[in-house]
Every structure is written in structure tokens, then in C-alpha cells.
Steps between C-alpha positions, in 0.01 A plus 500: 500500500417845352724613163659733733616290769663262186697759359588615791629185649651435167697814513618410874605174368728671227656697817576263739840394319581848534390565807871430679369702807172323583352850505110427552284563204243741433350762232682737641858323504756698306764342274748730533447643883361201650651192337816706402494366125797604214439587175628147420233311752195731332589367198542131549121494674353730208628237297350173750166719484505601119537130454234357776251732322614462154486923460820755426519757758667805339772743717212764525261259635835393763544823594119524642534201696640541829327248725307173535213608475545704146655197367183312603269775321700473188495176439134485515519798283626228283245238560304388113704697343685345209852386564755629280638296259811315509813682308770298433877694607661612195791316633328149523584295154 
């Protein structure tokens, strides 16, 4: 299986818990228009894929993904690239 096709499938695997529609997958599927997403829902899978990937993906970078297959190209954007490290909440003793 190419690099791609992981990502990819990893990316569809972060949506299906989302995915309360069944809509049908592809590149082109939209999270807004097509699986009819809130702000709320965006943000619980950029959290599932920030944490599959180990990466932070910043509210520009959000606002410049609008379907699958984006999300698939930027998180191989993200492939060898050094994760970020962990910083601990200010409110954790």
C-alpha cells in the first residue's frame, strides 16, 4: 500500500465516527456541504487527526481544508516532519 492510500485511509478512519449520514467517501467529499459538519464536529476530528498524526493543525491551515481529499494531502504534507513537542497546560499541577 502506497503512502497515499495510508493516509488517506487513515484520514477516512478518523471520519467514520463522524460520518452520522453514511455519506460515501471521496477526495472530493465536503465537510460542511456534503457531510453537513458544525463548527463543534470540525473540531473534535481536527483534534482525532492532530493526535493520529502527532502534528498541530493551526485555524489557517482549517480554514483551507474543506474536503477529504485536502485533509489527505495535508497530512502527508506532514509526513517526516518533526512532531511538535509536548506542552504541558498551564493549568495541569
Amino acid at each position: 500500500m502506497s503512502d497515499r492510500q495510508q493516509i488517506y485511509d487513515t484520514v477516512t478512519a478518523q471520519i467514520e465516527p463522524f460520518n452520522k449520514k453514511g455519506v460515501a467517501l471521496t477526495d472530493a467529499t465536503t465537510f460542511q456541504g456534503d457531510l453537513e459538519w458544525d463548527s463543534l464536529t470540525v473540531m473534535d476530528f481536527v483534534a482525532a487527526i492532530e493526535d493520529e498524526f502527532d502534528i498541530i493543525i493551526t485555524m489557517n491551515m482549517q480554514a483551507e481544508i474543506e474536503t477529504v481529499g485536502q485533509a489527505g494531502r495535508r497530512g502527508r504534507e506532514t509526513e517526516g516532519l518533526t512532531p511538535l513537542p509536548f506542552v504541558p497546560s498551564r493549568d495541569r499541577a
